[in-house]
NUMARDREN-62748 format. One record per atom (N, C-alpha, C, O): residue in three letters; x, y, z. Coordinates in steps of 0.02 Angstrom, whole numbers, plus 50000, padded with zeros to 5 digits. Atoms other than C-alpha are relative to their C-alpha. Layout:
N
AlaXYZ
...
END
This chain:
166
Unk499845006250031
Unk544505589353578
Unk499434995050005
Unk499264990749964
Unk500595007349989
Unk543065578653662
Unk499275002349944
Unk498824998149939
Unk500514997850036
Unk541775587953542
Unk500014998649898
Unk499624999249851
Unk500045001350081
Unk542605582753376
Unk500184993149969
Unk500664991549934
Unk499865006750012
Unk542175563953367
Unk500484997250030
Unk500964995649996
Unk499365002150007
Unk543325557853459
Unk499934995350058
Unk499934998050113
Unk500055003849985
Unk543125541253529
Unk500284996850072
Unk500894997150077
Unk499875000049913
Unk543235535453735
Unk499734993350011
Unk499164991749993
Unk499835007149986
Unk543475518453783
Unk500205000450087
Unk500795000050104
Unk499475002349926
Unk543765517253984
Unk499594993550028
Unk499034990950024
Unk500005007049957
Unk543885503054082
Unk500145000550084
Unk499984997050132
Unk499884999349915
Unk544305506954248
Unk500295008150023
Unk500265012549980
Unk499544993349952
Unk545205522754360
Unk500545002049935
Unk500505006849897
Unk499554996650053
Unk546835521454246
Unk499865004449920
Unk500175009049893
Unk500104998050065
Unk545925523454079
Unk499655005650011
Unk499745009549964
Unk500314994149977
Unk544915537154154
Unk500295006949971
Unk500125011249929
Unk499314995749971
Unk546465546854204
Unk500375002349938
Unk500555008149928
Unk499594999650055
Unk547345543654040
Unk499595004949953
Unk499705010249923
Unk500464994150049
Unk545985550253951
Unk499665009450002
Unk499505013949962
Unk500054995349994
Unk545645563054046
Unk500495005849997
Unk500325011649986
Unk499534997950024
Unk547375568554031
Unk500185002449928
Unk500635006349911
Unk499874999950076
Unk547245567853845
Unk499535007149993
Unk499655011849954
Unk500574993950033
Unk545735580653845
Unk500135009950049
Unk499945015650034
Unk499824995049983
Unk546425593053965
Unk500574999150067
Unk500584994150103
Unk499744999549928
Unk547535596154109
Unk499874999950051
Unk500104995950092
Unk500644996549932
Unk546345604154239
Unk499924992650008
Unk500404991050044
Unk500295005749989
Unk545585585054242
Unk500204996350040
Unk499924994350091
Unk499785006049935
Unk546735573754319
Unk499965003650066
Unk499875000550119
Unk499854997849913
Unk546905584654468
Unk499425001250035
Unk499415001850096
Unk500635000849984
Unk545095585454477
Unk499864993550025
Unk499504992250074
Unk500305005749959
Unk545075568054493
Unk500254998750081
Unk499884996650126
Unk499504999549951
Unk546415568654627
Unk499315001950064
Unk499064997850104
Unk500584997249967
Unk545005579254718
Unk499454996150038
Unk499274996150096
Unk500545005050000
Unk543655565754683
Unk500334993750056
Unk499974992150103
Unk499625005849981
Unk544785551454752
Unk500085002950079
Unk499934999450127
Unk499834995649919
Unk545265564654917
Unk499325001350040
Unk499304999650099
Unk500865000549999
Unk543205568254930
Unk499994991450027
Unk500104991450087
Unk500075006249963
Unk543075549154978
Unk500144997450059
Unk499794995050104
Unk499625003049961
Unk544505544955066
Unk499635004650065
Unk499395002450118
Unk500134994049940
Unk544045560955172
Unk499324997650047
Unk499294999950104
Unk500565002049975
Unk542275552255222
Unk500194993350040
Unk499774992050083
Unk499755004949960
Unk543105537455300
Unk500525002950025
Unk500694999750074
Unk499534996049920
Unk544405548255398
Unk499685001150046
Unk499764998650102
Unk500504996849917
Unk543075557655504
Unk499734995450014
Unk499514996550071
Unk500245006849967
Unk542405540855535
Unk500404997150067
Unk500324996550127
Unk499375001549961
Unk543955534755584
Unk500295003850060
Unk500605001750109
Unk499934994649916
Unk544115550655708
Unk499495000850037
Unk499445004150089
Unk500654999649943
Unk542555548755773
Unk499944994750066
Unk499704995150123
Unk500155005749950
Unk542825530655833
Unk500694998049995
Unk500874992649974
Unk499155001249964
Unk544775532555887
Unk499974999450057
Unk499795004950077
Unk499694999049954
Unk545125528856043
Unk500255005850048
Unk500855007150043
Unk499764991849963
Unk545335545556162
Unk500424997250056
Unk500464991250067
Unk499615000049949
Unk546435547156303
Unk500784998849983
Unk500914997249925
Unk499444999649993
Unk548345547156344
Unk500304993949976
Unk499894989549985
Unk499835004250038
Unk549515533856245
Unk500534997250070
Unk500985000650094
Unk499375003149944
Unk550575524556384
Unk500704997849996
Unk500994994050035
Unk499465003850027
Unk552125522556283
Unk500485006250016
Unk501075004550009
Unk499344995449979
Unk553175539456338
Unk500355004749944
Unk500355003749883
Unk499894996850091
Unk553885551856221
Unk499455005150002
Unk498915005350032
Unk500664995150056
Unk553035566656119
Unk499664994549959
Unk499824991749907
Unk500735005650031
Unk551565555056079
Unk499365006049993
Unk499075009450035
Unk500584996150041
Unk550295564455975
Unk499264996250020
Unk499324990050022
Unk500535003650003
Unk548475558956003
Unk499654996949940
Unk499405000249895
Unk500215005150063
Unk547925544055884
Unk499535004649945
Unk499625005149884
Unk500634996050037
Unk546385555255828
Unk500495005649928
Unk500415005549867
Unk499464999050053
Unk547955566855752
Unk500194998849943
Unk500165002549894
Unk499905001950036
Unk548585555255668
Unk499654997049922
Unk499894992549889
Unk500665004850012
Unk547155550055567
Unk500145004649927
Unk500245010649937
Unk500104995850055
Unk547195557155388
Unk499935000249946
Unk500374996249930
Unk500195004050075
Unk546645555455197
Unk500655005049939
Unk500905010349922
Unk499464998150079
Unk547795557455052
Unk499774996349940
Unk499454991049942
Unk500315001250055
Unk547455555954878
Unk500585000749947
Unk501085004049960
Unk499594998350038
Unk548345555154727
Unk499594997949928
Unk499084994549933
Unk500695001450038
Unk547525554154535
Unk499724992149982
Unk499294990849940
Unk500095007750008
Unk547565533154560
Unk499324998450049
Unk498744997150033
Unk500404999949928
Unk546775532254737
Unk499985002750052
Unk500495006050061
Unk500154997449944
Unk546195537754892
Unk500194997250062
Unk499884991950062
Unk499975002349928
Unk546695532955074
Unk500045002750063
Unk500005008850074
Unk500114996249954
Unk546705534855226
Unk500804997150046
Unk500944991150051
Unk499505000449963
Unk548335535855330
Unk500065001350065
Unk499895006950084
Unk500014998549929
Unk548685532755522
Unk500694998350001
Unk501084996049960
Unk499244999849964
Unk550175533255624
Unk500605006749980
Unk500555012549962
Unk499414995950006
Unk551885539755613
Unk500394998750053
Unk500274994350095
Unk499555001249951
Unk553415542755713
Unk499665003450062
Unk499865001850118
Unk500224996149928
Unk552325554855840
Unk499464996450019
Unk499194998650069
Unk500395002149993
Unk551005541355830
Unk500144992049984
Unk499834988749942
Unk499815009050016
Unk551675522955826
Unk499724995350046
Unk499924989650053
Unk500685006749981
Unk550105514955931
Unk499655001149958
Unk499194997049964
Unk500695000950056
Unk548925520155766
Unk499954993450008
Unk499574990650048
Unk500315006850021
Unk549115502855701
Unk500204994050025
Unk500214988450000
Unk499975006849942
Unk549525492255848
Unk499265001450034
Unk498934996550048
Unk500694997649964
Unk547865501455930
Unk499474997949936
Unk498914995949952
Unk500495003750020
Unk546975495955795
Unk499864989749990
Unk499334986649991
Unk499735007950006
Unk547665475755772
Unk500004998150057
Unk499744992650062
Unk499705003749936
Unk548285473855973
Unk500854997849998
Unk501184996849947
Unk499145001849995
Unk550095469656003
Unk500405003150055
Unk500285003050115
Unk499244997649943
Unk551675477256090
Unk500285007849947
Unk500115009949892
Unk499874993350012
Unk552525493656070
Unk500684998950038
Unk500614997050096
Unk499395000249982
Unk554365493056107
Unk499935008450063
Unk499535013150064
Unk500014992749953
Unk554525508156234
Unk500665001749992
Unk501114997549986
Unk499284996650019
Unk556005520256206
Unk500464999350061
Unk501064998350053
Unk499584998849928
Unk556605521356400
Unk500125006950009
Unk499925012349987
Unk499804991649969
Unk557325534256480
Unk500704999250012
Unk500905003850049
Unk499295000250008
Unk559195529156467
Unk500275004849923
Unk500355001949869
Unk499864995050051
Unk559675544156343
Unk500694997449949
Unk500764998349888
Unk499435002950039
Unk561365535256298
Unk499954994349930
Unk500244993649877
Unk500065005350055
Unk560555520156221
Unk499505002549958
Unk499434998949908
Unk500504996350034
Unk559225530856146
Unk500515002849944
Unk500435000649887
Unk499484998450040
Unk560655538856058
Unk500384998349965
Unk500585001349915
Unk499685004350035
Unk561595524956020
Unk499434996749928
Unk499614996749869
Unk500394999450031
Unk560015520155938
Unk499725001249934
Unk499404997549897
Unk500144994550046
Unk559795533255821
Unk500275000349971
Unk500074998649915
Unk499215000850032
Unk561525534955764
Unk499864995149965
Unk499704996349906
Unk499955005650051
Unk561445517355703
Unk499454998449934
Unk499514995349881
Unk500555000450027
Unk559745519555645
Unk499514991450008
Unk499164988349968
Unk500065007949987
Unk559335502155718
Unk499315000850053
Unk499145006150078
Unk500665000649954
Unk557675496555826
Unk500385001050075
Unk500924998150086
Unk499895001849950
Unk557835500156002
Unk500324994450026
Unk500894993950049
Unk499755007149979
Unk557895482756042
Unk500704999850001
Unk501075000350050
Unk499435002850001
Unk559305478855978
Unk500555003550044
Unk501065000350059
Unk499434997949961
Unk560345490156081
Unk499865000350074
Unk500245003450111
Unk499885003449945
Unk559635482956238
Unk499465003650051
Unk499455002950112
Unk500674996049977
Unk557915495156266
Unk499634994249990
Unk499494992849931
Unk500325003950026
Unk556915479856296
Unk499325001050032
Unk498944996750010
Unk500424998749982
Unk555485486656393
Unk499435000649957
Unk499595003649906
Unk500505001250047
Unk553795484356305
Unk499255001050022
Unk499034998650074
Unk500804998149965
Unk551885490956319
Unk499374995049960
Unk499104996949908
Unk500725004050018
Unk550435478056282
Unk499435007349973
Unk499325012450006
Unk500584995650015
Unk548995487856171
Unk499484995549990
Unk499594990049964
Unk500545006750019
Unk547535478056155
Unk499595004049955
Unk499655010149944
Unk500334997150069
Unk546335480356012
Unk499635001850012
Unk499254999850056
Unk500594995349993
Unk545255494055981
Unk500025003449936
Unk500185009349927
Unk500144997350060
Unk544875494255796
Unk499345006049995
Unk498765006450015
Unk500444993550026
Unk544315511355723
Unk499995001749945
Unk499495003649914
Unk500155001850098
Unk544875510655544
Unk499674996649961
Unk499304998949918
Unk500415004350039
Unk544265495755480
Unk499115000650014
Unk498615000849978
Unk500904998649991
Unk542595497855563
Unk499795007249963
Unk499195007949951
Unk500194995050038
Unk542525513855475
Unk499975000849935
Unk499545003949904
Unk500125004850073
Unk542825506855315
Unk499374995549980
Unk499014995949931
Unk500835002650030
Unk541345495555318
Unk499445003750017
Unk498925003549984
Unk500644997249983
Unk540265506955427
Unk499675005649928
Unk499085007049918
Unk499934994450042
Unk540595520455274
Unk499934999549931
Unk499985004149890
Unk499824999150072
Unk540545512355118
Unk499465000749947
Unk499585001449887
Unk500554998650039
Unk538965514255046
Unk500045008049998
Unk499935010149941
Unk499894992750006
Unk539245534355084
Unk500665001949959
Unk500635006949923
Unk499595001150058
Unk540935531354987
Unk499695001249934
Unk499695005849893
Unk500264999450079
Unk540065526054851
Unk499615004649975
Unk499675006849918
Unk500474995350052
Unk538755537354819
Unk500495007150015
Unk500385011649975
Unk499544992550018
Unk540185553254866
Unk500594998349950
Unk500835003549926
Unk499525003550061
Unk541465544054740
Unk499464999849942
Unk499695002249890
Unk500364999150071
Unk540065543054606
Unk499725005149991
Unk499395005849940
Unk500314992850013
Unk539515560054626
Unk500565004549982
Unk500615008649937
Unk499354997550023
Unk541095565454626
Unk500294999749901
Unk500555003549860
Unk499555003850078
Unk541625556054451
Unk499335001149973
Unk499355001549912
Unk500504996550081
Unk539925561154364
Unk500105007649999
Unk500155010149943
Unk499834991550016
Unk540245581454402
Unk500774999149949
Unk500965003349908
Unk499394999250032
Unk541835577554330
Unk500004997849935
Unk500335000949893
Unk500115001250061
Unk541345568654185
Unk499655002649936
Unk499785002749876
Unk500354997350023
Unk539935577054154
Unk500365008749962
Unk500145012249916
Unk499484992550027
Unk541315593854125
Unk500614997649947
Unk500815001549903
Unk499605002250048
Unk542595582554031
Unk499924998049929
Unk500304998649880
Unk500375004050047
Unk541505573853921
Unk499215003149979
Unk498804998649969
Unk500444998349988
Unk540025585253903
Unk499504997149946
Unk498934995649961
Unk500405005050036
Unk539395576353743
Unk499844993850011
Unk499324992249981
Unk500065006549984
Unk539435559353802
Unk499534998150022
Unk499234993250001
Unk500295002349922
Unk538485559053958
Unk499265002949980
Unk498805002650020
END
C-alpha cells in the first residue's frame, strides 16, 4: 500500500501507530518493541542503583532490585516498580512510612476479608524508609541513551514500513 502514492501525515506516536496500522499488521507490534527497547534502558539503570539489602517491613518481601521492570505497550514505554511482594519500591524511592502487617494473624485476616488497609483494623505499627532515589535518577542519568535507542529503534522501523519515504 505505502508504494502506491499514498500519502503520510504523522504528528506524533498516535499518528505513527495509526498509520502504521493502516499499512500492515506486523508494525504496531514492532513499535510495541521500540517503546519496550527504551523503557528497558532505564530499568537496568534503575537496578543498578536500587538499594541492596534486606527490607525491614516483615512478610515475603521480594528484593526492590526484583521488582524493577519495563513494560511497553504500542503508546508507551515504562518502567514499573513495586507490588504487593514489593511495597517499599516507591516509598524507598520518595521516603515515608510503610504500615507493617504484624504478626497478629487474626487481624491480618480480618483484614483481608474486608479488603480494608491494615490500619484500620487496628495493625498500627509502622516502618520509617528514608529516601534513596533510584528511578528518577535513572531517568535523567539515561536519557540521552533513550533517545538515541528510541530513534534507532523508530528509523529501523520506518525505514521497513515506509521504504519509499525515508
Amino acid at each position: 500500500m505505502a508504494g502506491r502514492g499514498v500519502d503520510i501525515d504523522v504528528k506524533g506516536l498516535r499518528d505513527l501507530r495509526r498509520e502504521l496500522k493502516r499499512i500492515g499488521p506486523e508494525f504496531p507490534k514492532e513499535l510495541r518493541g521500540a517503546n519496550l527497547e527504551a523503557a528497558e534502558v532505564v530499568a537496568r539503570k534503575a537496578r543498578r542503583n536500587a538499594p541492596q539489602g534486606p527490607h525491614e517491613g516483615g512478610g515475603r518481601v521480594q528484593p526492590l532490585v526484583q521488582s524493577i521492570r519495563a513494560l511497553a505497550n504500542q503508546l508507551r514505554g515504562q518502567v514499573a516498580i513495586g507490588g504487593a511482594r514489593a511495597p517499599h519500591a516507591v516509598v524507598t524511592e520518595f521516603g515515608g512510612e510503610i504500615p507493617r502487617r504484624g504478626s497478629d494473624k487474626s487481624l491480618i485476616a480480618k483484614a483481608r476479608a474486608g479488603h480494608r488497609s491494615f490500619a484500620s483494623v487496628g495493625v498500627e505499627s509502622r516502618t520509617r524508609v528514608r529516601k534513596q532515589p533510584y528511578l528518577y535518577r535513572a531517568i535523567a542519568s539515561e536519557r540521552d541513551e533513550v533517545l538515541e535507542v528510541y530513534g534507532e529503534a523508530l528509523d529501523r522501523l520506518t525505514r521497513r514500513a515506509f521504504p519509499e519515504r525515508i
